[in-house]
N, C-alpha and C positions, 0 to 999 in steps of 0.2 A: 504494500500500500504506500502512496506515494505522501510525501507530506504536504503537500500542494495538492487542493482541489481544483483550484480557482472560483470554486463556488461561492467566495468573496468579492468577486472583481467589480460587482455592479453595487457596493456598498450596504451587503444585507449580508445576514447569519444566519444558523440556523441555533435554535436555542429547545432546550429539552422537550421533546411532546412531537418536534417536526416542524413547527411554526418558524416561519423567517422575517426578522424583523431587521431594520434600519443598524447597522453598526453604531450610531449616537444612540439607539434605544436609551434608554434609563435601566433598563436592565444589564443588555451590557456593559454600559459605563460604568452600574454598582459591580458587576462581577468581575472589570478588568481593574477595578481598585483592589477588590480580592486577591484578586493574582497577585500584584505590584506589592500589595500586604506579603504573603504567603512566598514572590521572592527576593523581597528584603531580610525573612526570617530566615533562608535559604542562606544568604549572606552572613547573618549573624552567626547564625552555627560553622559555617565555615571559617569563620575569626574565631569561633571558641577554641575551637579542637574535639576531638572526639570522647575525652574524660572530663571536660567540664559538666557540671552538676546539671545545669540545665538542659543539655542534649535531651535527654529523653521526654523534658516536657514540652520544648519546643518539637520535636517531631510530632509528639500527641497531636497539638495545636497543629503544624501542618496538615498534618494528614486529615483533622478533623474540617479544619479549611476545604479542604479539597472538597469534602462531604457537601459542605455551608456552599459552596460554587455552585452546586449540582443543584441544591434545591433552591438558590436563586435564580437561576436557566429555568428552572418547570414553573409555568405559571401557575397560581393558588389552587385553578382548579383542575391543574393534572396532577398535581404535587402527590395526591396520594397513590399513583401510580409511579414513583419515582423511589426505586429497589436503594437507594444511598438513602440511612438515616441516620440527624446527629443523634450524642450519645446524650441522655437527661442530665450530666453529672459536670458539664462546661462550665457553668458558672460558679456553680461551688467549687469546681476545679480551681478555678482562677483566684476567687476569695482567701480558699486555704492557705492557696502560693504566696498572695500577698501576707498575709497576716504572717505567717509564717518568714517570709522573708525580711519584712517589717522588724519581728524580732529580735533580730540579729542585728541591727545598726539602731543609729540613734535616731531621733523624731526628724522628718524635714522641717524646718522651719522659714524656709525661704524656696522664692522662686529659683531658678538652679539654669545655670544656661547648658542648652544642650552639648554633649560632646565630651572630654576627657580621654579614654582610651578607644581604640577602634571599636571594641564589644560595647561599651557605652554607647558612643557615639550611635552606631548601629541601632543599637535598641531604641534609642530615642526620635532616630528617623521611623522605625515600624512604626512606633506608637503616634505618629506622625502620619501616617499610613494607613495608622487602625484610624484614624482617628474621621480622616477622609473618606473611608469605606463606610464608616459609621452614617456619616451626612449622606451617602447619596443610598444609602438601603433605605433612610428615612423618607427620603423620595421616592423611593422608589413604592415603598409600603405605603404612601397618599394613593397610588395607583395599583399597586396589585400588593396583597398582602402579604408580607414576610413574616416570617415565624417569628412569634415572641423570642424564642430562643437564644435565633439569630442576634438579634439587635441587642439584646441584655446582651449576652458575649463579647458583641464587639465595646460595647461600653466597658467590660469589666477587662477586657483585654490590651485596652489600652493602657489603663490602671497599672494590671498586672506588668508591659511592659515597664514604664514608668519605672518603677518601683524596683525592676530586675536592673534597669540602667541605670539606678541608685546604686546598687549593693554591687557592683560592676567596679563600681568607682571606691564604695564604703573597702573591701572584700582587697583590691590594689592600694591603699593605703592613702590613694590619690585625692585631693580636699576638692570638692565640687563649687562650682565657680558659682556663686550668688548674685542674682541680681536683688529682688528687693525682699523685704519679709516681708510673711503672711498678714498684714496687718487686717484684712477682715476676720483672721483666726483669734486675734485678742477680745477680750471679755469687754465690752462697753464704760465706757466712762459714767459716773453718773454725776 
């Protein structure tokens, strides 16, 4: 099979079910942020190396991606004809990892500018990533419905980056460059 169809050439796709829509769809556009998401992570892991800790949850989260593509392709009402499903356990997936990783360093207290070491940096573009994929699922759910699921994920996946490109920097000994502090996080004057 060739990798070339040409069945693009006239600016349409085909998207899960058979239907061929417009390459600008809002569907595609959510699902090729997905990708761009999925291989940024692609990247990251290849700056970790293959015994860093988080390999295996980011592969999780790849591969779970790949899942999340497939049932943004099928529209809501072929969706439950579509044999890929995510797993119930993504967001508390993600919660755990924060909290948990949260543990291990000190509180943020300040805005943080992106970047510090390549895995940092990395992760902070995903989350960057997640973050864009996030906006246009929500467009995309004004028009065809995405799964709860979905959209909590990518919210809590962004978090979850965040928060690994914290301990990236905590975990290297490396001091994370502050821009301002949280000052909506302080308790009110009275």
């Amino acid at each position: 099979m060739k990798i070339y169809t040409k069945g693009g050439d006239k600016g349409q796709t085909g998207i899960h079910g058979g239907q061929r829509v417009d390459k600008d769809d809002i569907r595609i556009e959510a699902n090729g942020c997905l990708d761009e998401l999925n291989s940024v992570l692609g990247v990251v892991r290849a700056f970790m190396g293959e015994e860093h800790e988080f390999q295996p949850l980011l592969f999780r989260i790849q591969t779970e991606m790949m899942v999340m593509m497939s049932q943004v392709a099928t529209p809501s009402a072929k969706r439950v004809n579509n044999p890929n499903k995510l797993a119930d356990d993504l967001v508390p997936l993600c919660e755990e990892q924060i909290d948990a990783i949260t543990s291990r360093m000190t509180p943020s207290t300040h805005f943080v500018l992106p970047g510090g070491n390549l895995v940092s940096a990395h992760l902070q573009l995903a989350r960057t990533f997640a973050r864009r994929a996030e906006r246009r699922l929500w467009t995309l759910h004004k028009q065809d419905e995405v799964p709860e699921l979905i959209l909590l994920f990518m919210n809590r996946l962004s978090d979850l980056l965040f928060t690994m490109a914290r301990y990236e920097m905590y975990r290297e000994g490396t001091e994370e460059e502050k821009w301002k502090h949280f000052l909506y996080k302080r308790p009110e004057r009275k």
